[in-house]
C-alpha positions in Angstrom: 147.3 122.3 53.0 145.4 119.4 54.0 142.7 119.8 56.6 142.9 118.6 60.1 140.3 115.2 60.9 139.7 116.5 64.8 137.3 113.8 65.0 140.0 111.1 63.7 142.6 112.1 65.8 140.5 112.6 69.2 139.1 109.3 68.5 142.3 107.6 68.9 143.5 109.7 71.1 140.6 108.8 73.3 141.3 105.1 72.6 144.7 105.8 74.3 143.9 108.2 76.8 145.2 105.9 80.5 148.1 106.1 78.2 148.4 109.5 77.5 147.3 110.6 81.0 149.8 108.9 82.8 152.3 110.2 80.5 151.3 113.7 80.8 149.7 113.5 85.0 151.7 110.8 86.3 150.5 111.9 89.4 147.2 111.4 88.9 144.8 108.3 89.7 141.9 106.9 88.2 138.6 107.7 90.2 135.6 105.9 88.3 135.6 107.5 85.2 137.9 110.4 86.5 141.9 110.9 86.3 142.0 113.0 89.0 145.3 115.1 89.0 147.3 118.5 90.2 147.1 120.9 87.0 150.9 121.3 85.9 150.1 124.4 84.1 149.8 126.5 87.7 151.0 125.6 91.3 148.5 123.1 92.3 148.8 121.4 95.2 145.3 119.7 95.2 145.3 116.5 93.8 141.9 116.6 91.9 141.4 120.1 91.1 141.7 118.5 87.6 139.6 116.1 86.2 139.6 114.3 82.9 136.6 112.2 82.2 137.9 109.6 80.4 135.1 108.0 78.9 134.3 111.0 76.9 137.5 112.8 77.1 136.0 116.5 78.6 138.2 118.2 81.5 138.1 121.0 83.8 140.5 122.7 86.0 137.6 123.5 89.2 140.1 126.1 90.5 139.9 128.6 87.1 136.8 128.6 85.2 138.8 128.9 81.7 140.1 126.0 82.4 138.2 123.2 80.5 137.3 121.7 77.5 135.4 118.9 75.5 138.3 116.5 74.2 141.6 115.2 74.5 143.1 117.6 71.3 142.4 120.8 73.8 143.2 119.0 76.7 147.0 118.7 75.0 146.9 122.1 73.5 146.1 123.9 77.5 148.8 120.8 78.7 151.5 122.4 76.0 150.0 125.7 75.8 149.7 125.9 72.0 147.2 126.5 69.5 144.2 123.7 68.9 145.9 122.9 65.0 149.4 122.6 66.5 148.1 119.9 69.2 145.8 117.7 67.2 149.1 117.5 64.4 150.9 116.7 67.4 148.7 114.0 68.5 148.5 112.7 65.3 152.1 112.3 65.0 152.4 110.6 68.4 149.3 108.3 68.0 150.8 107.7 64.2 147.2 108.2 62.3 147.4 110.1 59.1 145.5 113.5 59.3 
């Protein structure tokens, strides 16, 4: 089994990111550096509660303190609730970058 390039894939993935986050928060709105958007994995209904920064790609859900991370593959792993391996394949398929 081949091993996983993170690094690769959250490097594009980061490239791509206005993309991807209007794709996956199409309710959201860029703030500076922010996409600020209602978490669709609860019942939010405060736009900004989540943040993506998306110069660097880290994001945090300020209304439940498990709710973050430090790049785009676990941002789409917590988005699809699945497992960090699953995602960044995932990502790599949609981005289409070899792994």
């Amino acid at each position: 089994m081949n091993r996983i390039n993170f690094e690769l894939i959250n490097r594009a993935a980061l490239a791509a990111l206005p993309i991807l986050l209007r794709r996956w928060l199409p309710d959201g709105h860029q703030r500076g550096r922010e996409w600020l958007a209602r978490n669709p994995t609860r019942d939010d209904r405060s736009l900004g509660s989540f943040s993506i920064n998306t110069s660097t790609g880290r994001w945090a859900d300020f209304a439940d303190r498990d709710g973050k991370g430090g790049d785009i593959v676990s941002l789409y792993a917590y988005l699809r609730n699945i497992g960090q391996a699953q995602a960044a394949r995932e990502l790599a398929d949609l981005l289409r970058i070899h792994r």
